[in-house]
C-alpha positions as CSV (number, residue, x, y, z in Angstrom):
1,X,1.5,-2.6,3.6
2,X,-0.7,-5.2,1.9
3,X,-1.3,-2.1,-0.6
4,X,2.1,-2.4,-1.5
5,X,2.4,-6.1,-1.7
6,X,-0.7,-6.0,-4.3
7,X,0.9,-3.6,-6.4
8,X,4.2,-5.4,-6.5
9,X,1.9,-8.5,-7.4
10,X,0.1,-7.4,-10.3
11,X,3.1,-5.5,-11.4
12,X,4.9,-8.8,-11.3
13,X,2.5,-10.5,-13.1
14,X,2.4,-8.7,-15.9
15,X,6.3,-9.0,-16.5
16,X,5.5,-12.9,-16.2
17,X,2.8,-12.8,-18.5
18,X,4.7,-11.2,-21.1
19,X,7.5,-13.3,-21.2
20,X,5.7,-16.5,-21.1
21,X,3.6,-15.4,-24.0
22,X,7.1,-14.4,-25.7
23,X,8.0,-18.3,-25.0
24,X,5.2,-19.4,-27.1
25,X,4.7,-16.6,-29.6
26,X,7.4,-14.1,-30.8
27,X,4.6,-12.1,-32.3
28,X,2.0,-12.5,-29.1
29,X,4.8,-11.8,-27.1
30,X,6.1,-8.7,-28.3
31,X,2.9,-7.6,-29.3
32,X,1.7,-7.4,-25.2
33,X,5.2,-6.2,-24.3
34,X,4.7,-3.2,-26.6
35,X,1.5,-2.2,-25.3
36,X,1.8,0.4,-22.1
37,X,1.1,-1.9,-19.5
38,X,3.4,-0.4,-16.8
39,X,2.7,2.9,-17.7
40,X,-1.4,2.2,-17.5
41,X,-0.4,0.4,-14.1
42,X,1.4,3.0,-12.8
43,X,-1.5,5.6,-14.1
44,X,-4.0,3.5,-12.1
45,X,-1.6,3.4,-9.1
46,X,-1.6,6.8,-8.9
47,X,-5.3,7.6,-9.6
48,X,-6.1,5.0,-6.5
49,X,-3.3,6.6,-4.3
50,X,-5.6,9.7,-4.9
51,X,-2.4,11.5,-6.4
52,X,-3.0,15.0,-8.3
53,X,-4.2,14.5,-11.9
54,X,-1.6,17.4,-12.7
55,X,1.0,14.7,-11.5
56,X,-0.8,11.9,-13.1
57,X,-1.0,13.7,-16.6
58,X,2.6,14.6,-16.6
59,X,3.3,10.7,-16.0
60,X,1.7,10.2,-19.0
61,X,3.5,13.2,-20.9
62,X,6.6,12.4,-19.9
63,X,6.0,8.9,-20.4
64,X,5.7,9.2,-24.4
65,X,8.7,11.8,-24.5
66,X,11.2,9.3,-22.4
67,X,9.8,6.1,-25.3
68,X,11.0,7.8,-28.2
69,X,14.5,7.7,-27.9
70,X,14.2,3.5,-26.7
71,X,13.1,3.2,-30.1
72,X,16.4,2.5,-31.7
73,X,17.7,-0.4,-29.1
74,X,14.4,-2.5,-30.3
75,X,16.4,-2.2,-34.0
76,X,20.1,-2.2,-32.9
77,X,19.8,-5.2,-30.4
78,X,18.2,-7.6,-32.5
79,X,20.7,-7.2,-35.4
80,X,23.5,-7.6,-32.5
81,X,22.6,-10.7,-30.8
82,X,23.6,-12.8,-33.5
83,X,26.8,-11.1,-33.9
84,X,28.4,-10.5,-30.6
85,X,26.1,-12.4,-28.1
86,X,23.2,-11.7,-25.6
87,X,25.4,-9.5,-23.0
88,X,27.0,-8.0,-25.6
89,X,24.1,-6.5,-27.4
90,X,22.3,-5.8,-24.1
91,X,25.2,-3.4,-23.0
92,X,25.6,-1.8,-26.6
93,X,22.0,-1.6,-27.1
94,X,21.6,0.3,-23.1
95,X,24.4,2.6,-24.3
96,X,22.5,2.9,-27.8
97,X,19.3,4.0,-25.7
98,X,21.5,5.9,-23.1
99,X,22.8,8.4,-26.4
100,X,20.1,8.4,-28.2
101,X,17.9,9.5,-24.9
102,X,20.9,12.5,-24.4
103,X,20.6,13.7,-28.0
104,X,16.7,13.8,-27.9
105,X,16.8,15.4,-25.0
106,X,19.2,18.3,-26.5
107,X,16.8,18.3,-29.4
108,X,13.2,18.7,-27.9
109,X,14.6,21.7,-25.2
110,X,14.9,23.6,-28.0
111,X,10.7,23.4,-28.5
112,X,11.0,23.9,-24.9
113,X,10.4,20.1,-23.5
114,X,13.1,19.5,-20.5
115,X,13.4,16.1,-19.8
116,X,16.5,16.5,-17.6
């Protein structure tokens, strides 16, 4: 259980860190949030849970095939939130990720990647 309690911890954290560093530098801030700290936490997770590497290598993989089609919300929301609000843009920009991810997913089965 304490296991658990760490990892929700440091996980935590690192959501925390980010946006406080966002508070006081856009640049800082976005810069941190764009690196893969998640997915490096949740690689590390798995190595100490003594999980397969076949299962922590396809993490990975499928990690950088689900970022691709999020892309497009980082350019769609900040050109909505002046326009129509913070809610708003949040829900266009989900649905904007949400079509994007069903279209790339139609496109990279064909090269025989199934993400669904």
């Amino acid at each position: 259980m304490s296991w658990i309690i760490t990892k929700y911890f440091i996980t935590a954290a690192v959501v925390v860190l980010v946006s406080e560093l966002a508070k006081r530098s856009d640049k800082l801030g976005g810069f941190v949030a764009a690196l893969p700290l998640v997915t490096i936490l949740a690689l590390v997770w798995l190595y100490l849970e003594n999980q397969p590497q076949e299962k922590i290598a396809n993490h990975a993989w499928y990690t950088f095939w689900y970022v691709v089609p999020t892309l497009p919300m980082f350019l769609a929301f900040p050109a909505l939130l002046p326009r129509i609000g913070f809610w708003p843009a949040m829900s266009v920009s989900l649905v904007i990720t949400i079509v994007c991810f069903g279209l790339f997913a139609l496109v990279v089965r064909h090269f025989g990647i199934e993400l669904l």
